[in-house]
C-alpha positions in Angstrom: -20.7 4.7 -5.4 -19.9 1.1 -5.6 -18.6 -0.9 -3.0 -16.1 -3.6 -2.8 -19.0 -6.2 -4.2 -20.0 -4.4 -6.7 -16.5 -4.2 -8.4 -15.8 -7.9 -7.7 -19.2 -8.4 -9.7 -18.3 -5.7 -12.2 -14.9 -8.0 -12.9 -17.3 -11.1 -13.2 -19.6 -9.8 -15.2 -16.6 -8.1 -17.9 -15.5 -12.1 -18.3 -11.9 -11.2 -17.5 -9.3 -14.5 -18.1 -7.2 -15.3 -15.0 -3.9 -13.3 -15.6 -1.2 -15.4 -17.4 1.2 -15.3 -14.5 1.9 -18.6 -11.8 -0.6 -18.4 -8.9 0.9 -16.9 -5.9 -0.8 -18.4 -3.0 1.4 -21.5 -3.4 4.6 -19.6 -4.3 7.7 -21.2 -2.4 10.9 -19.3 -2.5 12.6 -20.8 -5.9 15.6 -21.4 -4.3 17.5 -21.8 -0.5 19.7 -18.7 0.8 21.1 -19.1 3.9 23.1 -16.6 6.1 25.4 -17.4 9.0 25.9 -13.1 9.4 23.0 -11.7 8.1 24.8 -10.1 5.1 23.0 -8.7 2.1 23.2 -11.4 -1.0 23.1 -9.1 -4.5 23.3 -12.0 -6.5 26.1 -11.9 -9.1 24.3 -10.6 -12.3 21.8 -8.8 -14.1 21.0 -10.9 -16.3 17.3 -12.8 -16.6 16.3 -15.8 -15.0 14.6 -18.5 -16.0 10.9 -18.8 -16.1 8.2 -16.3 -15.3 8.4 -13.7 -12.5 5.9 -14.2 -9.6 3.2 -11.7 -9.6 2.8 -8.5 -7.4 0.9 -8.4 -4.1 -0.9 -5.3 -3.4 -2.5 -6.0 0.1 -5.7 -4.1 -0.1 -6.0 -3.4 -3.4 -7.9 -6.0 -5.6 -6.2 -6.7 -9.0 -7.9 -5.4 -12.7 -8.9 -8.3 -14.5 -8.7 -8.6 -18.4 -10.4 -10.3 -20.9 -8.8 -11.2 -24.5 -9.9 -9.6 -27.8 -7.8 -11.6 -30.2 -4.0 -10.7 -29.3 -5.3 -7.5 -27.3 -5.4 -7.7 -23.5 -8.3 -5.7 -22.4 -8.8 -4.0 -19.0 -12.2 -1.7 -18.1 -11.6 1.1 -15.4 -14.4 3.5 -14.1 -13.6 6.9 -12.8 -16.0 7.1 -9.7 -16.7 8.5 -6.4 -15.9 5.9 -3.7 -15.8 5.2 -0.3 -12.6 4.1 1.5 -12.1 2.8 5.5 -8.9 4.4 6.0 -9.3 2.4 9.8 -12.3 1.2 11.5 -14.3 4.5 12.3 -12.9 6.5 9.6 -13.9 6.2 6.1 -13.3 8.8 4.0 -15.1 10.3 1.1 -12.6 10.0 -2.1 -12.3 9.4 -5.6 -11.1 6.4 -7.6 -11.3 3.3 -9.8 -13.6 0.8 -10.0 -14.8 1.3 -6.3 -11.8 1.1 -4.7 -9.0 4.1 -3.9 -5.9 3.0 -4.8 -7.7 2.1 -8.0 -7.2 -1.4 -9.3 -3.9 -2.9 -9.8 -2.9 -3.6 -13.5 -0.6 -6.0 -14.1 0.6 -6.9 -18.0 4.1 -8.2 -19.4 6.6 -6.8 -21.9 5.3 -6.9 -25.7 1.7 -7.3 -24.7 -0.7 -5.0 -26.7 -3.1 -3.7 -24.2 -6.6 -1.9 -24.3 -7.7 0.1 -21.5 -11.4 1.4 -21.7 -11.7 4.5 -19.3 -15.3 5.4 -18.5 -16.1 8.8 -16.6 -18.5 8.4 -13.5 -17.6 11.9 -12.1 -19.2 14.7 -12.2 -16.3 16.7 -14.0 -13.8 16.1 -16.8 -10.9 13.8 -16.4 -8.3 12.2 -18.5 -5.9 9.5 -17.6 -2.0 9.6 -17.8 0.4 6.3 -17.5 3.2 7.7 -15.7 6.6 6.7 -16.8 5.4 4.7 -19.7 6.5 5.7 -23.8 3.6 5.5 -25.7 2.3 7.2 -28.4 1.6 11.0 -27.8 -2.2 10.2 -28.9 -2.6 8.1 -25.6 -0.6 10.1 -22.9 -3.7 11.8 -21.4 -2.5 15.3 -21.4 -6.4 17.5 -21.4 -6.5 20.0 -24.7 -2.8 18.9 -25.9 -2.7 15.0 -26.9 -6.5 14.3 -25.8 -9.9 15.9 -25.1 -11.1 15.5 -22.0 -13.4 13.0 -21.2 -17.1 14.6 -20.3 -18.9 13.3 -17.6 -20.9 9.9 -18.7 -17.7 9.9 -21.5 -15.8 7.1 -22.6 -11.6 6.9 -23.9 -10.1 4.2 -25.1 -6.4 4.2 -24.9 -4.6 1.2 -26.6 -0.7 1.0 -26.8 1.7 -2.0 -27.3 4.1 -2.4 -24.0 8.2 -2.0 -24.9 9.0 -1.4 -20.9 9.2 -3.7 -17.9 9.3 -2.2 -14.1 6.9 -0.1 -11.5 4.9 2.5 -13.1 1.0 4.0 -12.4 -1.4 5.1 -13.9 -3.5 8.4 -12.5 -5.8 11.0 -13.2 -3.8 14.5 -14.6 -5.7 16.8 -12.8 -3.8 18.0 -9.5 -6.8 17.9 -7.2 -8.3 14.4 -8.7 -5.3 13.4 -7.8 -5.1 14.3 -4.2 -8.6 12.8 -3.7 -7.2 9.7 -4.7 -7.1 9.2 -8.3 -4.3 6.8 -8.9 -3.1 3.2 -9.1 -0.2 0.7 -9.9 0.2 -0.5 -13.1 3.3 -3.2 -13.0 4.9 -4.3 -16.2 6.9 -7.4 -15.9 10.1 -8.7 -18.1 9.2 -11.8 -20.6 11.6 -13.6 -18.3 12.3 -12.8 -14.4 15.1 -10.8 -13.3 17.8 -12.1 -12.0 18.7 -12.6 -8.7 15.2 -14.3 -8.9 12.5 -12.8 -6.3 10.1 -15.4 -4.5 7.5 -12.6 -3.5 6.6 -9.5 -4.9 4.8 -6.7 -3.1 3.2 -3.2 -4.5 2.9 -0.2 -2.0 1.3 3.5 -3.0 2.0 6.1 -0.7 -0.7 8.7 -0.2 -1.6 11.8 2.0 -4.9 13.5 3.1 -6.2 16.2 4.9 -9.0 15.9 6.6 -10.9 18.2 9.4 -13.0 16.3 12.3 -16.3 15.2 11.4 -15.8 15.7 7.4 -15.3 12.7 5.2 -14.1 14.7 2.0 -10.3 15.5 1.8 -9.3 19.1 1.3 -7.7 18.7 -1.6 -6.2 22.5 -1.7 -4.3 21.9 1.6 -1.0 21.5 2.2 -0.4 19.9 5.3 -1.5 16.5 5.7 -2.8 14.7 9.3 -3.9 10.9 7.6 -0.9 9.1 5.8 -1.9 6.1 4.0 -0.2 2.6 2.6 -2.4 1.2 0.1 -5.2 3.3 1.4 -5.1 2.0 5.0 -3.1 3.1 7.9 -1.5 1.5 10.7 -2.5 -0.5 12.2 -5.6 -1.7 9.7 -2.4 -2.2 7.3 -2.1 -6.0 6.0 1.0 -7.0 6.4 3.5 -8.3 4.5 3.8 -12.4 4.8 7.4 -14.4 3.1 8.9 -17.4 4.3 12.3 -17.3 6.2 15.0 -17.5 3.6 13.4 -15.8 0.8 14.4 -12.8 -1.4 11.8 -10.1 -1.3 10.8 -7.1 -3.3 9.1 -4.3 -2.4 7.6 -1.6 -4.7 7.1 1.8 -4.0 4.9 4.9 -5.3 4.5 8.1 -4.4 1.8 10.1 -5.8 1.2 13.1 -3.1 2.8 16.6 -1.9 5.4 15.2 0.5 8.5 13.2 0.5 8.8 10.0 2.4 11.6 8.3 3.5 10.7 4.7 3.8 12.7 2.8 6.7 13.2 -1.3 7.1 13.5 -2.6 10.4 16.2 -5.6 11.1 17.3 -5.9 7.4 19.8 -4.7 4.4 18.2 -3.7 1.0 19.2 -2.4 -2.3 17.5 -0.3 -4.3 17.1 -2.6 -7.7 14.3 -0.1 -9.6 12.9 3.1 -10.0 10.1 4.9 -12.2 12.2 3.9 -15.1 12.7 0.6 -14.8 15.3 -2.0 -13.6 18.7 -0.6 -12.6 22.1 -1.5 -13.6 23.5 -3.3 -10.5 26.3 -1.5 -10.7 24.4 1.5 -9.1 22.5 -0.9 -6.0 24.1 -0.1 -3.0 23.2 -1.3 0.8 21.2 0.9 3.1 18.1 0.0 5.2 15.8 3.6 4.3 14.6 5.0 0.7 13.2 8.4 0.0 10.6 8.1 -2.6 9.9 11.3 -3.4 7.0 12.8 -5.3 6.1 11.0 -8.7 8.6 8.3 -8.0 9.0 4.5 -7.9 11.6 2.9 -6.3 11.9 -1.1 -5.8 13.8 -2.6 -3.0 15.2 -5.9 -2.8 17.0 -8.6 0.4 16.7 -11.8 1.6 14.6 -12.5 4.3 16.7 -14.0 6.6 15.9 -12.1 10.1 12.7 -13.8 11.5 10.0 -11.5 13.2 7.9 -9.3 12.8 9.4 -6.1 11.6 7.7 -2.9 10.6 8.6 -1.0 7.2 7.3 2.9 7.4 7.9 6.5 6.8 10.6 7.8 9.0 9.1 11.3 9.1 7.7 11.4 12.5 4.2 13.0 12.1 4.2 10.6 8.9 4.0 7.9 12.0 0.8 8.8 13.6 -2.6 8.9 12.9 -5.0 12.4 13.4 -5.8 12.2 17.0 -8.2 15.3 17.0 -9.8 13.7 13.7 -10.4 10.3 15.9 -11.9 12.6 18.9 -14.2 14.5 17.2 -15.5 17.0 19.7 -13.1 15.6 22.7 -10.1 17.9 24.2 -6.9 16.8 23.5 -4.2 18.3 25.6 -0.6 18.6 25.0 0.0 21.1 27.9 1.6 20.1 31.3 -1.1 17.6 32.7 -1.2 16.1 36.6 -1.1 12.5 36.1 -4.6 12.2 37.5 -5.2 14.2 34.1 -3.2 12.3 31.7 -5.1 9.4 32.9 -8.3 10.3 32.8 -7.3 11.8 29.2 -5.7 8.6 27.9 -8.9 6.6 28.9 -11.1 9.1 26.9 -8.9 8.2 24.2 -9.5 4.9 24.2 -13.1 5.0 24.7 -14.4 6.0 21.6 -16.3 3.3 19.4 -13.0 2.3 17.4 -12.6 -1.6 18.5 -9.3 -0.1 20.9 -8.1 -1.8 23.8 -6.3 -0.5 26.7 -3.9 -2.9 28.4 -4.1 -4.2 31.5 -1.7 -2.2 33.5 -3.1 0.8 31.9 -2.9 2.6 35.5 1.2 2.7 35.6 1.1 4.0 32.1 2.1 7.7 33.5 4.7 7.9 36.4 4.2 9.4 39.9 6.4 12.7 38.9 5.0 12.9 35.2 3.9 16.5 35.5 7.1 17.8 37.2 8.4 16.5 33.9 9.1 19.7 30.7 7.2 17.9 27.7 5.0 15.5 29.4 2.9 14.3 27.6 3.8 13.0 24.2 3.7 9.4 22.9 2.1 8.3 26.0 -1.7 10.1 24.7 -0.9 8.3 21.1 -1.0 5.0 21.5 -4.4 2.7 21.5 -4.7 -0.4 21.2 -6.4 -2.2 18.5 -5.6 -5.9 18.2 -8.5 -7.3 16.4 -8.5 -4.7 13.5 -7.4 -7.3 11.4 -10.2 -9.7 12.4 -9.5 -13.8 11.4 -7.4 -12.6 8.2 -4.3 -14.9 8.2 -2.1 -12.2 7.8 -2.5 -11.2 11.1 -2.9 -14.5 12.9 0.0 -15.1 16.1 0.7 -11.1 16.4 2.0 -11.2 20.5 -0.5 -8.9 22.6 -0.6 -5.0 22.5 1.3 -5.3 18.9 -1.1 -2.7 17.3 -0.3 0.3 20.0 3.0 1.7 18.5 0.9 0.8 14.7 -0.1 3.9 13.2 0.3 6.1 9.9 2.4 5.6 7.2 3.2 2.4 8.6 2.8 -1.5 8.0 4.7 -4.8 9.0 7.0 -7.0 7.0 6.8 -10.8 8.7 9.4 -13.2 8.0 8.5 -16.6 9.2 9.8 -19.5 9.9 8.7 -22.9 7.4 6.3 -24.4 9.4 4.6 -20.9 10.8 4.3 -20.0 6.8 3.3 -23.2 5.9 0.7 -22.6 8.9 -0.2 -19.3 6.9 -0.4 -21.0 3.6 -2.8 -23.0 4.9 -5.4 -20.5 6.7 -4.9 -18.7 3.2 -6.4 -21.8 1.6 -9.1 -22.6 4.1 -9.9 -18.5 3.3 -10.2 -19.2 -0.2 -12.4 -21.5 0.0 -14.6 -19.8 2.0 -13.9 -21.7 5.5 -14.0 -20.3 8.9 -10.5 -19.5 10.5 
């Protein structure tokens, strides 16, 4: 099992070339929008723009370098047991790529000719499909019908030239390796940016797992779910997403699991610009602020950032917006019955007093009223909320959160925040004093 070290080490030691796209941690929004109303802008065609798109952010997923072999771009993935913090105190047992679950993200362009060498570190067979991508039936990864499985200690090499641009992924085709976490994004871009032109780019995957107290390994045979992931975190050990005030956004979406998910956007207007085939005609976007991404889809949102804050972006399904309570409390009760508030109390601090870096706040005494248990349904939200403010530790994507932000955090769940120019700027520059390996 490697860990996240041992795949940056991996990438250095394959001598991948820095991907040929602009560098994003400078990236400016390429142009001003303003908006007196807060109305959606569409732009006014489909047609390209000018100069290369900016590359895709996948917070908590590392990119898959390449290297060159005369006009072939060549990637290396590893099938592998890994480990994966889902949030601090609960890492899971999974399966993925290179170390990490999501697996690496690949990013190449239109035209490119691409090599992917596919080495199997599992103890069982496994082959490797690129989902939504025409290729030659040779390389679709289909076991017994366009491939032979790959043996344990076995190596594949798929190699096909790229005639698509959009979201797609890439992901084991055997149903339980994928449940354990056997996928990844693989984003194609156009030879020339689409038009209306995006000044950040973001890649989500949407995952489920079930998972009994005290067990690390996801039952991959169930079907019900109590740990919903974003990029193979949940709320509130998401990283959220940071754009500048003004600029247009995209957000990309898969959905490799059992269930549906409607994905909501607080404070903003979005169109729906792409799905698992590619860019859509813009005569089909239309305004709403909630997608459902269903099972084996992609779907790419796009708006202008234009509402500052700090605004969350989730699965609307409710359970989808919590995080396994009995998993987290291990051999503790946990009570939905009518309680005395004496009991609630005591049962909320028992909550938050396992080793999981949670806080309760300050008036956490007036937290259940005087005639709570006189009250049909008392308790609900009240037991699920803890408090864990410094789960994001010094990164700069969570620097200037206000106080208690992470109680209502959980699940399925992660923030969009839009800031001003000189808070961004602020950001830019604690991403550069991070880079260079300074203390924030």
């Amino acid at each position: 099992m490697n860990s996240r070290r041992s795949f940056l080490q991996r990438a250095a030691a394959f001598g991948a070339a820095a991907l040929s796209l602009p560098t994003l941690a400078a990236a400016e929004p390429s142009q001003a929008h303003s908006s007196s109303s807060g109305a959606f802008h569409t732009g006014t065609n489909q047609h390209r723009a000018s100069g290369p798109p900016v590359p895709v952010v996948t917070p908590d997923i590392p990119k898959l370098p390449y290297a060159m072999d005369g006009g072939v771009k060549v990637f290396h993935l590893i099938a592998e047991p890994v480990k994966r913090e889902l949030m601090p105190g609960r890492v899971i047992d999974a399966w993925g790529y290179n170390g990490v679950c999501p697996g690496p993200t690949i990013e190449a362009n239109r035209g490119d000719r691409i090599r992917i060498i596919l080495d199997n570190h599992l103890p069982e067979p496994t082959t490797m499909h690129w989902h939504g991508l025409e290729i030659p039936i040779q390389m679709d990864g289909m076991p017994y019908i366009s491939q032979q499985p790959i043996m344990p200690g076995g190596r594949f090499v798929y190699e096909f030239t790229l005639d698509q641009d959009g979201t797609f992924f890439y992901h084991s085709h055997g149903a339980m390796q994928e449940m354990i976490g056997m996928t990844g994004l693989f984003i194609l871009h156009p030879r020339h940016a689409y038009a209306p032109r995006v000044d950040h780019d973001f890649g989500l995957v949407l995952q489920e797992w079930a998972l009994l107290p005290n067990n690390s390994v996801p039952n991959t045979a169930n079907m019900e779910f109590n740990w919903l992931t974003l990029n193979g975190k949940v709320g509130p050990a998401t990283t959220p997403l940071v754009v500048r005030q003004g600029s247009r956004v995209r957000i990309r979406m898969v959905n490799i699991g059992m269930d549906h998910h409607p994905v909501h956007l607080h404070g903003h207007t979005f169109v729906v610009t792409g799905t698992e085939a590619g860019r859509q005609p813009e005569s089909t976007w239309g305004p709403g602020n909630t997608v459902l991404v269903g099972v084996a889809q992609a779907r790419d949102i796009e708006f202008v950032a234009d509402n500052p804050g700090d605004w969350m972006i989730h699965c609307h399904l409710p359970h989808h917006m919590m995080n396994s309570m009995m998993d987290l409390l291990s051999d503790r009760a946990l009570s939905t019955t009518p309680l005395s508030p004496k009991q609630a109390s005591e049962q909320m601090r028992l909550t938050m007093s396992q080793d999981q870096r949670m806080e309760m706040a300050p008036d956490e005494g007036q937290a259940v009223a005087a005639n709570a248990a006189s009250v049909p349904g008392f308790p609900q939200d009240g037991l699920m909320e803890m408090q864990m403010d410094q789960v994001g530790g010094k990164a700069p994507e969570f620097m200037e959160l206000p106080p208690g932000w992470s109680s209502g955090m959980q699940g399925m769940m992660s923030l969009l925040r839009i800031m001003p120019p000189s808070q961004y700027d602020g950001y830019l520059a604690a991403k550069s004093r991070q880079g260079a390996g300074e203390g924030l």
